[in-house]
C-alpha positions in Angstrom: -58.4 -68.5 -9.6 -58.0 -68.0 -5.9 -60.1 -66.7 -3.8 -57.8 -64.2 -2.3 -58.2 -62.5 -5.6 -61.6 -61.2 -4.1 -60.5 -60.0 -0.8 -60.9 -56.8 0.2 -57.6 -56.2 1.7 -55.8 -58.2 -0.7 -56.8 -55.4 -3.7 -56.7 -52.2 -0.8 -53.3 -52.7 0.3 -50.4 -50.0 -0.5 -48.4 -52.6 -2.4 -48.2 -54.7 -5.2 -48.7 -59.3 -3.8 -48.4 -62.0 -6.5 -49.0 -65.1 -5.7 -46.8 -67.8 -7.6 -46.7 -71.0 -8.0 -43.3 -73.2 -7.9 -43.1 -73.1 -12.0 -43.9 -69.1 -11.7 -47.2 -69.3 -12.8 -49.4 -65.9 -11.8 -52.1 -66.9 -9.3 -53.4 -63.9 -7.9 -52.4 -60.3 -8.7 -54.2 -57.2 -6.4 -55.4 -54.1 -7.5 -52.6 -52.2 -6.3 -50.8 -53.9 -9.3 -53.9 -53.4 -12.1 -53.5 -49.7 -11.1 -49.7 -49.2 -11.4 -49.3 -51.9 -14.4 -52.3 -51.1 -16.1 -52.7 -54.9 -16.4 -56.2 -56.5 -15.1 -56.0 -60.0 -13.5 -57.9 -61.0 -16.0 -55.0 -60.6 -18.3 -52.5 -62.1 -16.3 -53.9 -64.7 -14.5 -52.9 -68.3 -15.1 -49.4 -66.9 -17.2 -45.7 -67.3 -16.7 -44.9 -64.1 -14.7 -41.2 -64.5 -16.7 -43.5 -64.6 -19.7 -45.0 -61.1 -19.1 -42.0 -59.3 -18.1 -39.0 -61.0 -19.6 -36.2 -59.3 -18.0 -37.0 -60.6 -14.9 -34.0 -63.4 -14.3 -35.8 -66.8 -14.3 -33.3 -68.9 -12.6 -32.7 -66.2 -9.5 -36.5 -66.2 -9.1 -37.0 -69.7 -9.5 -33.9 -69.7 -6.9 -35.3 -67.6 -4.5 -38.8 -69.5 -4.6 -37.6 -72.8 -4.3 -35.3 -71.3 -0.7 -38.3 -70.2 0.6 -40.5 -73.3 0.0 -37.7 -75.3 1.8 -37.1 -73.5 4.8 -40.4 -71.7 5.3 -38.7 -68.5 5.8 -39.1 -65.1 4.2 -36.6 -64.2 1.5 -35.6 -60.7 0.5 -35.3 -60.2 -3.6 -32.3 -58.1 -4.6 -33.3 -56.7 -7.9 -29.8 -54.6 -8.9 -28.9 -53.6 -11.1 -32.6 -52.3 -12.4 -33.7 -51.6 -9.2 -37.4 -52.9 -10.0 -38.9 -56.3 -10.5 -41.8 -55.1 -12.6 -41.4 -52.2 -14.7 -43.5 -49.2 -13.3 -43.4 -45.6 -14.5 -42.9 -43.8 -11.7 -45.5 -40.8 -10.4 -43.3 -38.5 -8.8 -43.9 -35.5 -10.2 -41.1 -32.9 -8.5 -37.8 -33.5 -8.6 -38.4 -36.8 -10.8 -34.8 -38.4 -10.3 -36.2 -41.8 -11.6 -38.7 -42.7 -14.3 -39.4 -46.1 -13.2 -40.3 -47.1 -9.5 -37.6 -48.1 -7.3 -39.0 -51.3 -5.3 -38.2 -53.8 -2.7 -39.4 -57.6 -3.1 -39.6 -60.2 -0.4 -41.1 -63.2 -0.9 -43.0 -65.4 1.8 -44.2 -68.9 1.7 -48.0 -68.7 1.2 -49.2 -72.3 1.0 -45.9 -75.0 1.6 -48.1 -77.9 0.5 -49.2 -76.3 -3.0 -45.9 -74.9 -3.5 -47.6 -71.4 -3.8 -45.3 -68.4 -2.5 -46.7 -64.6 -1.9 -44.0 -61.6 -3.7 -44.8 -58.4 -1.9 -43.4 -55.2 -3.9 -43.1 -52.0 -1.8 -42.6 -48.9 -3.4 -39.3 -47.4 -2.1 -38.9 -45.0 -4.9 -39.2 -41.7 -2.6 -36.5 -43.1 -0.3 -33.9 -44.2 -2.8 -34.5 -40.5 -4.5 -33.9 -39.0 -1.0 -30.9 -40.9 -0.8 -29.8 -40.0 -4.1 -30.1 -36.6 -3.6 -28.5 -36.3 0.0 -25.2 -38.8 -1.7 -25.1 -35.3 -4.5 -25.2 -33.0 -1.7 -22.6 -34.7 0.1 -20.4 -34.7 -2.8 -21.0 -31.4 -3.6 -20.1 -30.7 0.1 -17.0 -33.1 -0.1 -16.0 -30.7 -3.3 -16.2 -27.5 -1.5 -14.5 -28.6 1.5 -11.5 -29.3 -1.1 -11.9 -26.0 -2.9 -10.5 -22.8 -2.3 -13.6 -20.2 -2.1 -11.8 -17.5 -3.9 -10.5 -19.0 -7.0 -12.2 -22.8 -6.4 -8.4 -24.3 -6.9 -7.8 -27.0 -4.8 -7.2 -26.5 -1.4 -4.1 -27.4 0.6 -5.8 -30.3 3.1 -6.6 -31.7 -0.4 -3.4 -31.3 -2.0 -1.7 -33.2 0.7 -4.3 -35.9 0.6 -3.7 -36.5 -3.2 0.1 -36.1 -3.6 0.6 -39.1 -1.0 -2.0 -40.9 -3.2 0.2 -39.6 -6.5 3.3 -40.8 -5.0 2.4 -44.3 -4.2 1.3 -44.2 -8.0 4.5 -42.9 -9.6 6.6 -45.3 -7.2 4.7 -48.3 -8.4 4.8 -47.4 -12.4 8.6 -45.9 -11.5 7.2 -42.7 -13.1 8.6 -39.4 -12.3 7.0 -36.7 -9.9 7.8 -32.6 -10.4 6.3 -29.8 -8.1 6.3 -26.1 -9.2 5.5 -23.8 -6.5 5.3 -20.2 -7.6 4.7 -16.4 -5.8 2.8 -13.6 -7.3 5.7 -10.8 -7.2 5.3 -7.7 -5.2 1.4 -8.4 -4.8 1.6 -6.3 -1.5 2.0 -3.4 -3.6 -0.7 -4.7 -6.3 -3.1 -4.3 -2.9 -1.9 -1.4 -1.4 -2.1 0.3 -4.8 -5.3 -1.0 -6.2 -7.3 -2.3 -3.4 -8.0 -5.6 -2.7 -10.4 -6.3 -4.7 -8.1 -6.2 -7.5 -5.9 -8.3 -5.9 -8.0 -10.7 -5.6 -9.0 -10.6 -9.4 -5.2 -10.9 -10.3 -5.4 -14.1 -7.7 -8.4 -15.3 -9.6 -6.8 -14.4 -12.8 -3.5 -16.4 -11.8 -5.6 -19.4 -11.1 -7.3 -19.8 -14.3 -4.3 -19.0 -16.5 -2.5 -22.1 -14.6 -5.1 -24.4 -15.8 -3.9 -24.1 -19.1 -0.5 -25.4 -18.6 -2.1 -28.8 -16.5 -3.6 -32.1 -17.1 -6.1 -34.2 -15.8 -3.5 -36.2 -14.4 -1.9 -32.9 -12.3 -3.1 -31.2 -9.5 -3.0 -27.4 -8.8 -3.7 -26.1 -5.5 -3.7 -23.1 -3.6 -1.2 -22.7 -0.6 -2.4 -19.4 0.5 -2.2 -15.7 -0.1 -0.7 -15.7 -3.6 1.4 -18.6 -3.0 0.2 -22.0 -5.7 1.9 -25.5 -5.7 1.3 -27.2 -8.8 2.1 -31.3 -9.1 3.5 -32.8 -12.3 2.6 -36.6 -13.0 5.0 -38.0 -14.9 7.2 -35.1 -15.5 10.5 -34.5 -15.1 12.8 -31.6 -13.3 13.6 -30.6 -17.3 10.2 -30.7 -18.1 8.7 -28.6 -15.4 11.3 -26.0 -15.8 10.2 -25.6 -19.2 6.5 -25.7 -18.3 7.3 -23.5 -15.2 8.7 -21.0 -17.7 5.8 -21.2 -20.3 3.9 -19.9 -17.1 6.1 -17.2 -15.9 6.2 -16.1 -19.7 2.5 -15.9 -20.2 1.3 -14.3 -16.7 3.8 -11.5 -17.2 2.3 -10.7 -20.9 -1.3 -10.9 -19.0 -3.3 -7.5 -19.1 -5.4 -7.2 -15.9 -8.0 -4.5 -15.9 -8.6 -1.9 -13.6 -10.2 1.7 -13.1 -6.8 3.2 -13.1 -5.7 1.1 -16.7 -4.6 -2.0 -17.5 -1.7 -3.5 -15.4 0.4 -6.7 -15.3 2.3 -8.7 -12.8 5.1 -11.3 -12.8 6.0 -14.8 -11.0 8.9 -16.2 -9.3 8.7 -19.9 -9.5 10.6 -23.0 -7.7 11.0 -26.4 -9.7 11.9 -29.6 -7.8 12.0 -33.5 -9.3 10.8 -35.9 -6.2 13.8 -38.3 -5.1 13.5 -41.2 -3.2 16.9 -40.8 -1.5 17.2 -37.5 -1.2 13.6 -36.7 0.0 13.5 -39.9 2.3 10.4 -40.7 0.6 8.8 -37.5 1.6 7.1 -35.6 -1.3 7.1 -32.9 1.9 11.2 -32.7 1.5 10.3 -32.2 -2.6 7.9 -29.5 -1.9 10.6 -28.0 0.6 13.2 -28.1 -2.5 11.1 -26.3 -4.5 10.0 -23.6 -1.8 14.1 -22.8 -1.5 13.7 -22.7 -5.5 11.4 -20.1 -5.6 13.1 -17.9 -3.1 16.3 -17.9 -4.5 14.1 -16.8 -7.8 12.8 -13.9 -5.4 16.2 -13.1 -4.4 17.8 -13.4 -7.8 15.6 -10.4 -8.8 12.3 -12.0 -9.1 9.8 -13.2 -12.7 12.2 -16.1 -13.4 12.4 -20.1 -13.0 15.0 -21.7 -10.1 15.4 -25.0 -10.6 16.4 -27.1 -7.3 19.1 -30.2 -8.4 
């Protein structure tokens, strides 16, 4: 056994040190580790650390030990994807987001002649929870920056990032690419009639009915006011017409409450097929189609399906 085994800092130290030998062999192990493994040196001592906890990988160890003893320089031990060398539960006891402790491991060359290298574990746990709670609240961020805060359909900054995306896709797979864009009819009167508040409830209701009539694979955003662009992957100019019309047809059979009774509204909607040549390669031009759509839909008498050829 060696000596350092009976030091004082050695065992009061805020870390867990093994000493190894150049076959892995356990030659001293600190208090700090009896406390968080529950495993005296007396246990330990003199046995194959690999032995002990077997899903520590040999070779990378054995690797790592063998760098160190040749170049007498410190190593640092990358222990992805467990995040741990030796298994610890870990004590956090608010806002647990682990249950084992997340460490770091560097190994130094402790005696070059013996062949005997120190592994110092520091427990990082509280800083990779930190971290993975500020990358949630960044995402959650990143969502509602994409979201629009009255009915939490996709915004239109996002809507333009993900259609370029979508287009690069279809043009690769030579798969077709459809946009609906459709208008609440008359919703000016809807407000001016029933407040705002009701307005916006028939806006809210508008959005959840249209996510009926999506995929995963489709996006559906809101442009503004009561004005929503939907994008068809994979679909043709037939195909969204007929989807296009399954919406109009539903939303106009819609009941929407209110203090006054129950009232409805209708859609006028604009269906354009992206193409190459006659868009220039510009999902904008498609979008532009379909907007000319949907007006002559408003101008043919409204709560009907335009197509644009």
């Amino acid at each position: 056994m060696l000596e350092i085994n009976k030091d004082i800092i050695f065992n009061t130290i805020d870390n867990g040190i093994i000493i190894l030998d150049e076959n892995l062999e356990i030659l001293a192990w600190n208090r700090w580790l009896e406390l968080k493994t529950h495993i005296k040196k007396e246990e330990i001592l003199n046995t194959n650390i690999c032995d002990n906890f077997p899903y520590i990988n040999k070779d990378k160890l054995k690797r790592k030990i063998k760098s160190v003893l040749v170049t007498g320089n410190p190593s640092f031990y990358s222990v992805d994807p467990h995040k741990y060398l030796i298994k610890v539960q870990s004590n956090t006891i608010v806002d647990k987001v682990y249950r084992h402790m997340r460490q770091d491991i560097t190994l130094v060359a402790y005696d070059l002649e013996k062949k005997y290298v120190c592994l110092y574990i520091y427990d990082n746990t509280k800083f990779y929870e930190t971290s993975e709670k500020l990358g949630e609240l960044n995402q959650e961020l990143l969502e509602l920056s994409n979201r629009d805060p009255l009915t939490h359909a996709y915004n239109r900054r996002y809507f333009s990032d993900v259609s370029q995306k979508m287009l690069n896709l279809a043009s690769r797979a030579n798969h077709s690419l459809s946009v609906i864009i459709l208008d609440i009819d008359n919703f000016k009167q809807i407000n001016d009639n029933y407040g705002h508040s009701i307005g916006d409830k028939v806006i809210i209701t508008l959005s959840q009915k249209l996510e009926d009539y999506v995929r995963n694979s489709d996006v559906i955003a809101r442009f503004g006011g009561e004005e929503f662009v939907i994008l068809l992957y994979n679909v043709s100019l037939n195909d969204g017409e007929k989807i296009a019309e399954k919406i109009r047809v539903n939303i106009q059979n819609t009941d929407i409450e209110t203090k006054m009774g129950d009232i409805r509204f209708t859609l006028s909607l604009g269906v354009a097929q992206y193409d190459k040549e006659q868009d220039y390669s510009n999902l904008e031009h498609t979008i532009t189609r379909a907007d000319k759509a949907l007006y002559s839909a408003k101008h043919a008498g409204k709560n009907r399906v335009v197509i644009s050829n």
